[in-house]
Backbone bond lengths (Angstrom), bond angles and torsions (degrees), N, CA, C in turn:
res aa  C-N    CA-C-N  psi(-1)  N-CA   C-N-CA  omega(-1)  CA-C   N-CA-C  phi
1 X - - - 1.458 - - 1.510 108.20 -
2 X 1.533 116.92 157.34 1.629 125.26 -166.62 1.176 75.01 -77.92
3 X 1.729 115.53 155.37 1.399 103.06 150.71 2.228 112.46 -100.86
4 X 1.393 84.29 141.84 1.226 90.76 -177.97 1.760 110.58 -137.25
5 X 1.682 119.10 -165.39 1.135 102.29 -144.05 1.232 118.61 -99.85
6 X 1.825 108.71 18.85 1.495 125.33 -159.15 1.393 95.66 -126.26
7 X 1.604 144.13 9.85 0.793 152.94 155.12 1.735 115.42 -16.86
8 X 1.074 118.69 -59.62 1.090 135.88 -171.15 1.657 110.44 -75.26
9 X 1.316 116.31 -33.32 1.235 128.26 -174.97 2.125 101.85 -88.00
10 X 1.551 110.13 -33.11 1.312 116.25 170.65 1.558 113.79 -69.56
11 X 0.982 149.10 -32.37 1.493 150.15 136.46 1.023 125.76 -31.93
12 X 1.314 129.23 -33.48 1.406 147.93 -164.00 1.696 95.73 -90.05
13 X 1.273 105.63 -44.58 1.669 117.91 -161.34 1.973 89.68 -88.13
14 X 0.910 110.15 -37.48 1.555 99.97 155.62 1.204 140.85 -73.83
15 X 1.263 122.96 -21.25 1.039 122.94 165.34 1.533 130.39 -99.22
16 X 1.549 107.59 -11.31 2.042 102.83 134.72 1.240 116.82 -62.41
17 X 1.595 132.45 -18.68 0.886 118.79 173.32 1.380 124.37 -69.47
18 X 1.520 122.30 -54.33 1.051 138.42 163.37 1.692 106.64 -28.30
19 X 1.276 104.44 -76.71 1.632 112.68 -174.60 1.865 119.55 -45.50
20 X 1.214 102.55 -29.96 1.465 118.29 -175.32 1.802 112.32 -73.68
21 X 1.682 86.74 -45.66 1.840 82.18 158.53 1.212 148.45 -77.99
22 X 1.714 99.69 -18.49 1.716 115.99 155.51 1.525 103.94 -55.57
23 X 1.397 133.04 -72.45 1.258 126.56 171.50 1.509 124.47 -49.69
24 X 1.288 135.48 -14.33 1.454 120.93 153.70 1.142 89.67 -72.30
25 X 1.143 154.20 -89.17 1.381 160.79 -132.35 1.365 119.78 -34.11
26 X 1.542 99.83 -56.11 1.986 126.63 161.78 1.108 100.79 -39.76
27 X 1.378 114.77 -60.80 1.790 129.58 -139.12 1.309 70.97 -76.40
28 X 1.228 145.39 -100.64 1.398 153.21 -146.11 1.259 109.08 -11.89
29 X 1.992 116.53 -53.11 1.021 130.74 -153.66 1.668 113.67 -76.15
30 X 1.352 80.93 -26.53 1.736 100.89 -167.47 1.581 90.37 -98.69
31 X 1.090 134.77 45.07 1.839 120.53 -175.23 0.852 124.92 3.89
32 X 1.086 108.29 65.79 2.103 127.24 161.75 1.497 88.79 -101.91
33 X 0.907 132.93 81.43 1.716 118.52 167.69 1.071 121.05 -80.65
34 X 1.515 131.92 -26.51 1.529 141.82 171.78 1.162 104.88 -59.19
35 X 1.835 117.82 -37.41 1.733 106.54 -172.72 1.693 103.38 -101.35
36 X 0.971 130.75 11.80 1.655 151.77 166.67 1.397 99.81 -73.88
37 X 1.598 122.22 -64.36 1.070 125.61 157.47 1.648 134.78 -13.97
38 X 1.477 88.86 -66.95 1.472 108.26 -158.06 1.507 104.97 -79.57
39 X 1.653 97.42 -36.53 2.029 102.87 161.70 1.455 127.64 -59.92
40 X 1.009 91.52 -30.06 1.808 97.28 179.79 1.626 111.82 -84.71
41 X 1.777 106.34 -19.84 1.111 90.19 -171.75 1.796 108.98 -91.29
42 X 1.572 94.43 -8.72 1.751 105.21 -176.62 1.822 96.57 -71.59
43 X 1.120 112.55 -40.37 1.739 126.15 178.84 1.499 98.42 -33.32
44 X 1.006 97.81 -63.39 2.083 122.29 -166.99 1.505 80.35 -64.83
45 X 0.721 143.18 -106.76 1.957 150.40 -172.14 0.837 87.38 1.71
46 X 1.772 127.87 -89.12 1.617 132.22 -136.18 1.622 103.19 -62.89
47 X 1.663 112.33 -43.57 1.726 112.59 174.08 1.124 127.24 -42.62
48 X 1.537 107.72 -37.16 1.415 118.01 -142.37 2.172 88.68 -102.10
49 X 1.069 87.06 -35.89 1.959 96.22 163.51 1.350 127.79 -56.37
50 X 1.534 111.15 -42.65 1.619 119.41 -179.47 1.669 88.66 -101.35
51 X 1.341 127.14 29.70 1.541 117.01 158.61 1.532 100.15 -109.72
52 X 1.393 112.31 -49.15 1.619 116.88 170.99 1.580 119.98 -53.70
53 X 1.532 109.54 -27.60 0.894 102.78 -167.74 1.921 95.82 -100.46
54 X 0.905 115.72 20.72 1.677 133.04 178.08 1.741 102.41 -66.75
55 X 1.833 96.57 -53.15 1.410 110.84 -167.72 1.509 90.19 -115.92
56 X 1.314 148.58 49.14 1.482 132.56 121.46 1.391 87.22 95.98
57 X 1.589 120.44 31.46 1.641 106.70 167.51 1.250 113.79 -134.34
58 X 1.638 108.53 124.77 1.543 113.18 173.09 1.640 102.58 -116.46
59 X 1.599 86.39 164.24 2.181 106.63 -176.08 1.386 83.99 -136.46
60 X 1.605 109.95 140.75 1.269 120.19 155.51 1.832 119.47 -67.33
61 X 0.836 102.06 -29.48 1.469 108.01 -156.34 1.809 103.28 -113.09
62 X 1.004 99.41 145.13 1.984 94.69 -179.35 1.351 102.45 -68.09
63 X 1.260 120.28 -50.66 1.745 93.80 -171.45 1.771 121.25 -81.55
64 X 1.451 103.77 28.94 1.133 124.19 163.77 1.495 122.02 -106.36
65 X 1.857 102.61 -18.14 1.808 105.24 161.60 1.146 113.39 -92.89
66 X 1.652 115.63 -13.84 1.505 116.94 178.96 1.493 117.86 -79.06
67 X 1.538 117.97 -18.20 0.948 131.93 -164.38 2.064 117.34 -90.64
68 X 1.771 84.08 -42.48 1.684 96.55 177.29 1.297 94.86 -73.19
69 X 1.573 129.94 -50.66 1.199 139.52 -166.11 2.251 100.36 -28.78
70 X 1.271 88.95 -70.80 1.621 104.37 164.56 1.265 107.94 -42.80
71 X 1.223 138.76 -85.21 1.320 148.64 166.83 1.471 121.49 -5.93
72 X 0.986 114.12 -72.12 1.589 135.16 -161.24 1.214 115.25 -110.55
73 X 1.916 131.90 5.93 1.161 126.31 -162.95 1.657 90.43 -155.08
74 X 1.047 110.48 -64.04 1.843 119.50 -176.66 1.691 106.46 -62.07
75 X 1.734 121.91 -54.48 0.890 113.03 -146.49 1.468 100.26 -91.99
76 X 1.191 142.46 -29.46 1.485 141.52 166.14 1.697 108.27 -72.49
77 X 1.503 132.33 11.74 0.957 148.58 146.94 1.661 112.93 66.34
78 X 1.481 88.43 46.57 1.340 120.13 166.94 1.436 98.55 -63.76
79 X 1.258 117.82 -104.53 1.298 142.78 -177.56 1.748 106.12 -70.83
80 X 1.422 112.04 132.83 1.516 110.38 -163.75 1.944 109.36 -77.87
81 X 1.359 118.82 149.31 1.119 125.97 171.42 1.186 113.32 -11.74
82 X 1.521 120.67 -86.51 1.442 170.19 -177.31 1.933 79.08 -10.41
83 X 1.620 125.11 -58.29 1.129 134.33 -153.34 1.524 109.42 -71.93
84 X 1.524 104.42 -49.91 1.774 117.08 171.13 1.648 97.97 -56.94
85 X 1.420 150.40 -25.98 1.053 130.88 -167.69 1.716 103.65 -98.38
86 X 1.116 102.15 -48.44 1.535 82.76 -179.47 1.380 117.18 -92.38
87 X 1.498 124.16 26.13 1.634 123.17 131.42 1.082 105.40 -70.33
88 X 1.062 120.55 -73.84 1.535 121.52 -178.92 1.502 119.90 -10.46
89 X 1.192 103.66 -75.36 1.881 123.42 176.24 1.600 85.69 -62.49
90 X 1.021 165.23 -102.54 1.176 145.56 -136.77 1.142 120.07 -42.43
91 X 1.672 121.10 -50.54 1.281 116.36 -162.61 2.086 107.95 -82.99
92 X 1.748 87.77 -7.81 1.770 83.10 163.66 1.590 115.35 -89.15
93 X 1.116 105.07 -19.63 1.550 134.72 -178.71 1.981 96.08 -53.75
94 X 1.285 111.63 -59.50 1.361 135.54 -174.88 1.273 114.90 -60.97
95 X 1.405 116.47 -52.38 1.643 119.10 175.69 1.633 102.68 -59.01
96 X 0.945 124.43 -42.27 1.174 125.21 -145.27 2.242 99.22 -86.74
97 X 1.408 87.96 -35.95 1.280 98.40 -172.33 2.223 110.80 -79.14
98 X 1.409 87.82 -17.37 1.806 103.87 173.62 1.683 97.93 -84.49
99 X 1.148 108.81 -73.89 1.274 119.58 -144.82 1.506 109.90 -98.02
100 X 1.166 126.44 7.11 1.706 126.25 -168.63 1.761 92.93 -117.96
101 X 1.204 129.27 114.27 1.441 141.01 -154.85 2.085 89.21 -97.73
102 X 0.987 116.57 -31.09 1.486 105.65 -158.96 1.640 104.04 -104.03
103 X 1.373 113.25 -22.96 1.377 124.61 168.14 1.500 120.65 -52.92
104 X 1.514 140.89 123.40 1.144 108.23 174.02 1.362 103.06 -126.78
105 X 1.296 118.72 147.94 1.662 117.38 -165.19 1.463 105.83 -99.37
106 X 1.421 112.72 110.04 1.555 121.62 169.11 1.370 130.91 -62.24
107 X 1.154 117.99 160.95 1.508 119.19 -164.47 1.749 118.19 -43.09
108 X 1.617 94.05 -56.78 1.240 113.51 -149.77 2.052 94.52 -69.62
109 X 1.206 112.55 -35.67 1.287 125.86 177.47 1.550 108.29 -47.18
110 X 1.531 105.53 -57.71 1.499 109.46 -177.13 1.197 123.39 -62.87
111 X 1.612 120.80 -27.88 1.571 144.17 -179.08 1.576 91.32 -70.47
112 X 1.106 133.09 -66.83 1.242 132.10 -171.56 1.824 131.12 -60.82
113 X 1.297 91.41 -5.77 1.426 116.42 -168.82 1.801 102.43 -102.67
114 X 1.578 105.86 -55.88 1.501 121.67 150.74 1.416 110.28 -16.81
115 X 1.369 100.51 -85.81 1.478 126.49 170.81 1.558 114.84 -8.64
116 X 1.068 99.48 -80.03 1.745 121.00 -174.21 1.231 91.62 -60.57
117 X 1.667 136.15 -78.76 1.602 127.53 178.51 1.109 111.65 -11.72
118 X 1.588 120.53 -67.57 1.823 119.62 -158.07 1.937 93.68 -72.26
119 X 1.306 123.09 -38.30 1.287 112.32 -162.12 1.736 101.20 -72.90
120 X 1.439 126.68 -29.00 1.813 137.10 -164.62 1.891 79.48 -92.92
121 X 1.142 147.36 -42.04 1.017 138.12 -177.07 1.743 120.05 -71.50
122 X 1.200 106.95 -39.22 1.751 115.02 163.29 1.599 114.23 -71.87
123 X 1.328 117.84 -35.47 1.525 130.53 171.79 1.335 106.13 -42.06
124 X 1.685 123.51 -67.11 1.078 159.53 152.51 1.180 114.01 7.84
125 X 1.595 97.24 -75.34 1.527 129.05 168.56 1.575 116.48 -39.38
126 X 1.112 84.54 -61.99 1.469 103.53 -165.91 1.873 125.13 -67.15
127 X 2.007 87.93 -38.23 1.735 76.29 150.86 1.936 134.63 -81.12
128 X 1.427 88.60 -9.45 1.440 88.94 -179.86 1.569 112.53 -86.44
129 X 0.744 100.28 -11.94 1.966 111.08 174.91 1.723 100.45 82.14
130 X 1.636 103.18 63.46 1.785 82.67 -172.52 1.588 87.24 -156.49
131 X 1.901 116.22 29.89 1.053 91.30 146.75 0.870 161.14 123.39
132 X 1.686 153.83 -93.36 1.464 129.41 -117.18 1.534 113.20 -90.89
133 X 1.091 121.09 -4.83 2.037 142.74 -170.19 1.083 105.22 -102.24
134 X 1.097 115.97 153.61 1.888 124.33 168.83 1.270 112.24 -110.39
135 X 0.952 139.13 82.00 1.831 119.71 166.44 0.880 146.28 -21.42
């Protein structure tokens, strides 16, 4: 990674990330899948934040990190497609799993959502040069 002047603030945004997938992970175990959900989908947030914030770009609002995320990372083919979509589906994945009372989110949904988090969260890593797995 260049070093630049948010360095300190990009670690930080990784390492809610990190922490957020230990807590989907729990939640999973313990069938909370709605809040498995919502951890994995904060995972994807915090990555996708200390990636924006790689090149000097912040959004107040999530579908304003979901949006540059596409923008500034997916579409100049930085970061591969595959990654903008299953943020995408997560963070609709998330509303729905917070705020939709009659919806209920099944196992296999949340596992798969998990899934993509730890893989868009190592991605993450990996373009920023920071890490923590070996391949």
């Amino acid at each position: 990674m260049a070093e630049n002047l948010h360095s300190e603030e990009i670690r930080l945004y990784l390492e809610n990330a990190r922490r957020d997938l230990e807590a989907a992970r729990s939640n999973l175990e313990l069938g909370y899948f709605h809040i498995t959900v919502s951890r994995a989908y904060y995972a994807m947030f915090y990555a996708a934040s200390a990636l924006l914030a790689s090149k000097d770009i912040y959004r107040s609002k999530h579908a304003g990190v979901v949006s540059a995320f596409g923008e500034y990372l997916v579409k100049p083919g930085l970061i591969e497609k595959e990654y903008g979509k299953a943020f995408g589906n997560a963070f609709s994945s998330r509303l729905v799993s917070d705020y939709d009372m009659i919806t209920s989110v099944e196992k296999t949904g949340a596992e798969a959502i998990l899934n993509n988090a730890n893989r868009f969260v190592r991605r993450a890593e990996k373009y920023l040069g920071m890490a923590t797995y070996e391949d």
